[in-house]
N, CA, C and O atoms as CSV, one atom per row, in Angstrom:
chain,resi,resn,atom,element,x,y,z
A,1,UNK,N,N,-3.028,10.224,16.621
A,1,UNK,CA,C,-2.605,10.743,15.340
A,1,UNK,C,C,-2.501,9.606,14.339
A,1,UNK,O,O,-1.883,8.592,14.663
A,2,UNK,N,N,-3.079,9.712,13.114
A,2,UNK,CA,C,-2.802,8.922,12.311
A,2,UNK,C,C,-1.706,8.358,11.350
A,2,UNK,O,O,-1.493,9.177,10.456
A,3,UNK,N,N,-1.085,7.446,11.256
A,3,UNK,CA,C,0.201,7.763,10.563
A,3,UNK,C,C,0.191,8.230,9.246
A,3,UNK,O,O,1.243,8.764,8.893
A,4,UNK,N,N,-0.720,8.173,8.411
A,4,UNK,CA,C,-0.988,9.233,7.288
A,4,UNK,C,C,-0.695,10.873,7.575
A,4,UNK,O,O,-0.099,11.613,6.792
A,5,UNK,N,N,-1.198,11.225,8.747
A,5,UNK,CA,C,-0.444,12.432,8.624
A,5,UNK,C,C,0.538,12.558,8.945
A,5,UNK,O,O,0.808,13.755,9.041
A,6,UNK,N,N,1.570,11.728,9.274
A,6,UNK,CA,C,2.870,11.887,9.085
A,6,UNK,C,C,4.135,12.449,7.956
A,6,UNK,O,O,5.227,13.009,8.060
A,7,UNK,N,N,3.391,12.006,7.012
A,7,UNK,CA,C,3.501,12.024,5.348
A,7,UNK,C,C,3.317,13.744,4.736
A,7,UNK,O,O,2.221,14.252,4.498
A,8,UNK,N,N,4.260,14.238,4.615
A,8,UNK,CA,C,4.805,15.422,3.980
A,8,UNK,C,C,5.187,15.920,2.984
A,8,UNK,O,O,5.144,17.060,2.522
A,9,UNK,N,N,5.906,14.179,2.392
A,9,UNK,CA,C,6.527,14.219,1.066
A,9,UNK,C,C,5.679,12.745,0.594
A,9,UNK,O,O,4.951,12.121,1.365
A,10,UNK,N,N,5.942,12.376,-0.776
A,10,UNK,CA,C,4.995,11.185,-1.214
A,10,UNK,C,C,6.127,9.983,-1.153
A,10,UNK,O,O,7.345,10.041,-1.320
A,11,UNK,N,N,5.017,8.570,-0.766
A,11,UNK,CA,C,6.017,7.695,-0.578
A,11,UNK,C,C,5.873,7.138,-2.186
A,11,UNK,O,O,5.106,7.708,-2.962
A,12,UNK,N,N,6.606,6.087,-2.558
A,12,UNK,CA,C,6.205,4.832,-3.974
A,12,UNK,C,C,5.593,4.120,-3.966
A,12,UNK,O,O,5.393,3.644,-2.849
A,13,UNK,N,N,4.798,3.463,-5.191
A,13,UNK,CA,C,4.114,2.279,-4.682
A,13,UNK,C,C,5.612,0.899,-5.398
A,13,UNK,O,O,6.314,0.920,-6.409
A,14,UNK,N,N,5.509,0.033,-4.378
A,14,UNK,CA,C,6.799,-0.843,-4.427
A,14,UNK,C,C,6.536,-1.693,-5.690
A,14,UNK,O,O,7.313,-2.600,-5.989
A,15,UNK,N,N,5.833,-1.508,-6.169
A,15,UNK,CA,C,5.628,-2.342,-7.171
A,15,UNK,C,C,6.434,-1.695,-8.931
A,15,UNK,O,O,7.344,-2.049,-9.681
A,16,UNK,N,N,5.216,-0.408,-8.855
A,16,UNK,CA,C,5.495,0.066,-10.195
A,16,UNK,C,C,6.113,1.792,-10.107
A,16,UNK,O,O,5.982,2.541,-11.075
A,17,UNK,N,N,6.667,2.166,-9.032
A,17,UNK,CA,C,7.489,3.379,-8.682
A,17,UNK,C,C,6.826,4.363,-8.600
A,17,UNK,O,O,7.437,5.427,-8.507
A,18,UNK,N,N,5.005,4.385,-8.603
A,18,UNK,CA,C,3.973,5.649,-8.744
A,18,UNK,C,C,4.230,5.897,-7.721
A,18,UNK,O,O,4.426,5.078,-6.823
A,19,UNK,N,N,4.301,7.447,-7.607
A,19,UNK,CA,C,4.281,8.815,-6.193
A,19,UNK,C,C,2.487,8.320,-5.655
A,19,UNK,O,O,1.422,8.143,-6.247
A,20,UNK,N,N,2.956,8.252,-4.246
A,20,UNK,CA,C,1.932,7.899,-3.321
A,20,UNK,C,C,1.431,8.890,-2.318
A,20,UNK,O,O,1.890,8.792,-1.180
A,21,UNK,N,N,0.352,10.050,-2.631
A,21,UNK,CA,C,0.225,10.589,-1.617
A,21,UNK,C,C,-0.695,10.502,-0.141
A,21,UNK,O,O,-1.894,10.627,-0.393
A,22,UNK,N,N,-0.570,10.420,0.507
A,22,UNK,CA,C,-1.714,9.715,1.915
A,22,UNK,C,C,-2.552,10.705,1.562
A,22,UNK,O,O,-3.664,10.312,1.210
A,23,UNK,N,N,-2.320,12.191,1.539
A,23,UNK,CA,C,-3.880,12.591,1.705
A,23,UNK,C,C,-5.005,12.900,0.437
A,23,UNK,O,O,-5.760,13.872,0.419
A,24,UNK,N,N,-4.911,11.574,-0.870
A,24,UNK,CA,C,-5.049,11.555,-2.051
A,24,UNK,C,C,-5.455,10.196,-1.981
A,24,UNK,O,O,-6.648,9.978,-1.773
A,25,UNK,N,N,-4.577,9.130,-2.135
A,25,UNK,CA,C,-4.883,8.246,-2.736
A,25,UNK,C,C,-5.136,7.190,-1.774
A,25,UNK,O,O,-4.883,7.342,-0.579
A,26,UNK,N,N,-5.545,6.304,-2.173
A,26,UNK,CA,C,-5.698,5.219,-1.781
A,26,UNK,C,C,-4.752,3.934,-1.507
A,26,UNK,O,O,-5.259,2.940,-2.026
A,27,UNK,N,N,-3.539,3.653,-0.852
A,27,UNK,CA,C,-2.646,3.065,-1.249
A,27,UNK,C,C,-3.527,1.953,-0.504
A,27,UNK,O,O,-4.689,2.014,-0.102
A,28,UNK,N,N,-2.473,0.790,-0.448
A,28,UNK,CA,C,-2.448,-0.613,0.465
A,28,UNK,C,C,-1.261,-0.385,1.272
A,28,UNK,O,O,-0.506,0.473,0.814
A,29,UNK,N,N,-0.850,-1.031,2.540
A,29,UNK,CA,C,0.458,-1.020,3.201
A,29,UNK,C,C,0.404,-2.695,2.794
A,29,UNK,O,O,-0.500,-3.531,2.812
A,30,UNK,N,N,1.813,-2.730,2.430
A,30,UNK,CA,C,2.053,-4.305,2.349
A,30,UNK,C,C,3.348,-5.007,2.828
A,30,UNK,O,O,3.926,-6.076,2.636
A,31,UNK,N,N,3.537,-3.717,3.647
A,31,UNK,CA,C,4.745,-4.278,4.971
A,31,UNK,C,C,4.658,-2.897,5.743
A,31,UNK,O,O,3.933,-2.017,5.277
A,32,UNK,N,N,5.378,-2.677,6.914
A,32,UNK,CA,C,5.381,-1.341,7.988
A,32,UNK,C,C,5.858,-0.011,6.736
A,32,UNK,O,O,5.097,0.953,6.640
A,33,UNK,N,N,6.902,-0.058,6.002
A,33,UNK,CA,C,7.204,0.905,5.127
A,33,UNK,C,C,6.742,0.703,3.839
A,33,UNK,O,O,6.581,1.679,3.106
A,34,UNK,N,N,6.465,-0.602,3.392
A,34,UNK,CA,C,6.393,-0.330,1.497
A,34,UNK,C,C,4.334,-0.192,1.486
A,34,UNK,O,O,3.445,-0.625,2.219
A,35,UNK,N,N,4.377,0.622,0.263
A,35,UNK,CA,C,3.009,0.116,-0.109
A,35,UNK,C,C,2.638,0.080,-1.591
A,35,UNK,O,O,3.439,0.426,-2.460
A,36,UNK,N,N,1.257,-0.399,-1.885
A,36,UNK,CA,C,1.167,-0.641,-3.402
A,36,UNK,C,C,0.495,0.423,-3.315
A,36,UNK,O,O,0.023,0.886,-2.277
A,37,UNK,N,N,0.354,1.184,-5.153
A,37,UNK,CA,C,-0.985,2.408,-5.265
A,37,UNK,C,C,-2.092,1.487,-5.539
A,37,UNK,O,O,-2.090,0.256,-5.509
A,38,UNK,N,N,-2.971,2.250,-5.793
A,38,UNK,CA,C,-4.408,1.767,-5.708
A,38,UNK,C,C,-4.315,1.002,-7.134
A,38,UNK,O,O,-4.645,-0.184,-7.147
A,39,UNK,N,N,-3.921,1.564,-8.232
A,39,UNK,CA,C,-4.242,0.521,-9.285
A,39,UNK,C,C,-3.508,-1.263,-9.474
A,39,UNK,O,O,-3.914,-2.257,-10.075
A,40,UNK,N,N,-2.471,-1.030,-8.762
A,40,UNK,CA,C,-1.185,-2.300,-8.359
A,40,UNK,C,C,-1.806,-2.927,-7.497
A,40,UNK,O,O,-1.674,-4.150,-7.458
A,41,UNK,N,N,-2.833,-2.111,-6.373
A,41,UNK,CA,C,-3.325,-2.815,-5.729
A,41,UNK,C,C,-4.437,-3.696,-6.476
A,41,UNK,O,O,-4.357,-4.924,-6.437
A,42,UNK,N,N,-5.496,-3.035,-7.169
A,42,UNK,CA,C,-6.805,-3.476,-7.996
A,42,UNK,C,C,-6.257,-4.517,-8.664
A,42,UNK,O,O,-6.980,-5.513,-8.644
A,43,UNK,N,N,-5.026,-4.667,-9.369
A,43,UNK,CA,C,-5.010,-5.061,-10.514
A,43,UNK,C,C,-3.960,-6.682,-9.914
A,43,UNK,O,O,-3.479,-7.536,-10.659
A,44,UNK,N,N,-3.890,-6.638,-8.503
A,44,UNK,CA,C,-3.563,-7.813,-7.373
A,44,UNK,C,C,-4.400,-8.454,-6.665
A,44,UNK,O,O,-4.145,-9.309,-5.817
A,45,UNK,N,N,-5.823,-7.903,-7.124
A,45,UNK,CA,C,-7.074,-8.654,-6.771
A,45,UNK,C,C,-7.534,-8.008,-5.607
A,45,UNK,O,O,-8.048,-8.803,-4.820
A,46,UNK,N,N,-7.523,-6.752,-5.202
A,46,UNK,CA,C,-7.797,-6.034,-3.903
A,46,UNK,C,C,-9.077,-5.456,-4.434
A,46,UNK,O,O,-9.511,-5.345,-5.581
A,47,UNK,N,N,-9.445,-5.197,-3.521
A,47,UNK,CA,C,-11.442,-4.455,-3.768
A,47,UNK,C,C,-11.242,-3.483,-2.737
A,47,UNK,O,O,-10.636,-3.806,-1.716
A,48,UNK,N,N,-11.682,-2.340,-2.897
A,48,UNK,CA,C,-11.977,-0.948,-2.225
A,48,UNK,C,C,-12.987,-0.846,-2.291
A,48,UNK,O,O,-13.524,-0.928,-3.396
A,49,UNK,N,N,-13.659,-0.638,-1.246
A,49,UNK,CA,C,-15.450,-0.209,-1.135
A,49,UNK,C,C,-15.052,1.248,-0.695
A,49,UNK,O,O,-14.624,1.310,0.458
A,50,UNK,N,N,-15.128,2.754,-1.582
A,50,UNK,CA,C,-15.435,4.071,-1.227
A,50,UNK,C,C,-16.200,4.285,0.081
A,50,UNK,O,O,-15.871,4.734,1.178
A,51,UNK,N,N,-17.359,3.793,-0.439
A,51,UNK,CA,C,-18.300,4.092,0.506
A,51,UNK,C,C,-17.806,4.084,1.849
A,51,UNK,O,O,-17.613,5.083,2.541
A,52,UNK,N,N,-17.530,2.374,2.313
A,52,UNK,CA,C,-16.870,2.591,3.449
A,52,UNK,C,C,-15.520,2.919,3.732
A,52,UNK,O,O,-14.907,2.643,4.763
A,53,UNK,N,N,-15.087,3.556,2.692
A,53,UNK,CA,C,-13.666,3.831,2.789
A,53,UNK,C,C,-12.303,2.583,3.502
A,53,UNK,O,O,-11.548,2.392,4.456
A,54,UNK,N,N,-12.597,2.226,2.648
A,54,UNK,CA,C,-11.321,0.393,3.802
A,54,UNK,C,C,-11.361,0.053,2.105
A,54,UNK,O,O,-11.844,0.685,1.166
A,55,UNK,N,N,-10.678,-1.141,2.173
A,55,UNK,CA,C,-10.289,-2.483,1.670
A,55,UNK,C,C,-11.608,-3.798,2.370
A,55,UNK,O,O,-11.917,-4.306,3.447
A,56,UNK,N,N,-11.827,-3.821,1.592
A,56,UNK,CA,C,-12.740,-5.189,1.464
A,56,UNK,C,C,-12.105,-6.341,1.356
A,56,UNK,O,O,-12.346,-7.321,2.061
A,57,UNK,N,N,-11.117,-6.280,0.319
A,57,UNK,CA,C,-10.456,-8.069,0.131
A,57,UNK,C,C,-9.012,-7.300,-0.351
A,57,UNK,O,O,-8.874,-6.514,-1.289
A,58,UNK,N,N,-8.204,-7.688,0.404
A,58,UNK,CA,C,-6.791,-7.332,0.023
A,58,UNK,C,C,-6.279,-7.797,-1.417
A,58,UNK,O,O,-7.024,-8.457,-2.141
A,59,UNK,N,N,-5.097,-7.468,-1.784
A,59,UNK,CA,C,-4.771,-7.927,-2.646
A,59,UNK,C,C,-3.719,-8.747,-2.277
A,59,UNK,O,O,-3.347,-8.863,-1.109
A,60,UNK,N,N,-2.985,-9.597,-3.672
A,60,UNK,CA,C,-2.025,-10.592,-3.136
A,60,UNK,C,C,-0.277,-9.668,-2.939
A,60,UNK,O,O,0.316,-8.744,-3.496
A,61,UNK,N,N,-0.175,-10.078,-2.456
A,61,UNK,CA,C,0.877,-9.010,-1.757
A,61,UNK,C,C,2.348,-10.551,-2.133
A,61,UNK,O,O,3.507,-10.394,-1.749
A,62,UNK,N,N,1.940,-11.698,-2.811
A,62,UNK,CA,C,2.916,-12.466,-2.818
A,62,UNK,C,C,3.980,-12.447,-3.615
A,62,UNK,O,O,3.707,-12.463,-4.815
A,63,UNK,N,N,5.194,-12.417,-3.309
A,63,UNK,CA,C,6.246,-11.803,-4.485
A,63,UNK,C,C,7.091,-10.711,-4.336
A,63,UNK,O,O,8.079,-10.449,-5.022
A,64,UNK,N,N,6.321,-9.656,-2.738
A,64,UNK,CA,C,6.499,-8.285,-2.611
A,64,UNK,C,C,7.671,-8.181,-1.646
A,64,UNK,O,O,7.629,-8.828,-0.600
A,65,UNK,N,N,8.703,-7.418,-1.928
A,65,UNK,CA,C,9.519,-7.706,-0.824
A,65,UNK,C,C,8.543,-7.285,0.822
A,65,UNK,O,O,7.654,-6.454,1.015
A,66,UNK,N,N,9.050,-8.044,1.543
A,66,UNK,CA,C,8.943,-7.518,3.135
A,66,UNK,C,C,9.723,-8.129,3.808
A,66,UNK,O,O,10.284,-9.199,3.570
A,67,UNK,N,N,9.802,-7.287,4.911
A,67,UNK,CA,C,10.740,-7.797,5.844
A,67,UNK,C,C,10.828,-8.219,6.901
A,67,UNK,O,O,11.830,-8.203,7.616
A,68,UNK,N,N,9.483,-8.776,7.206
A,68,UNK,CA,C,9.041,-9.337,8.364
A,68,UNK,C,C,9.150,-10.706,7.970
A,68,UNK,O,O,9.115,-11.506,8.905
A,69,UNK,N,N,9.342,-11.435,6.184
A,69,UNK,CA,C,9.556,-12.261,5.920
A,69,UNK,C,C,11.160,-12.846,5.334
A,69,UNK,O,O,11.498,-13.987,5.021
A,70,UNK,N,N,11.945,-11.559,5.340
A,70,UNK,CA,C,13.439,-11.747,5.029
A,70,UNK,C,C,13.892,-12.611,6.348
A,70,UNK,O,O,13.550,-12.655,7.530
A,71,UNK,N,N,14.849,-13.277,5.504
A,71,UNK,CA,C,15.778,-13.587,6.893
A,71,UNK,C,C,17.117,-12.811,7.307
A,71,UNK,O,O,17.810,-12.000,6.692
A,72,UNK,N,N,17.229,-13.467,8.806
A,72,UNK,CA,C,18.428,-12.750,9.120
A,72,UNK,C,C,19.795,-13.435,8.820
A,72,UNK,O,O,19.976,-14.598,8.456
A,73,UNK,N,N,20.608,-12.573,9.024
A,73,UNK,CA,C,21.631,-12.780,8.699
A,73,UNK,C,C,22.189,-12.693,7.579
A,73,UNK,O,O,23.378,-12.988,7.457
């Protein structure tokens, strides 16, 4: 199962607060829960090839909260 269909209700993109729907748009994941929309993504230097449906060159994701990079405590 894909985790896109998990998605029932729309998530945000963490950047600029746009409604994110999986079976619509195109987001980026830029940690396990946050993601950017497609234009936050474009406009972070990310490339989408349709055709093959993926990400070609990510975007810069630097600046973004995550939490695989927070510390503890």
């Amino acid at each position: 199962m894909n985790r896109e269909d998990d998605w029932s209700e729309p998530t945000t993109c963490c950047e600029c607060g746009a409604p994110i729907w999986a079976e619509v748009d195109r987001a980026f994941p830029c940690s396990a829960d946050d993601y950017l929309c497609f234009a936050c993504a474009e406009r972070r230097g990310g490339v989408y090839d349709a055709f093959e449906d993926r990400w070609t060159a990510p975007p810069d994701v630097s600046g973004l909260p995550d939490e695989r990079r927070t510390p503890l405590g």
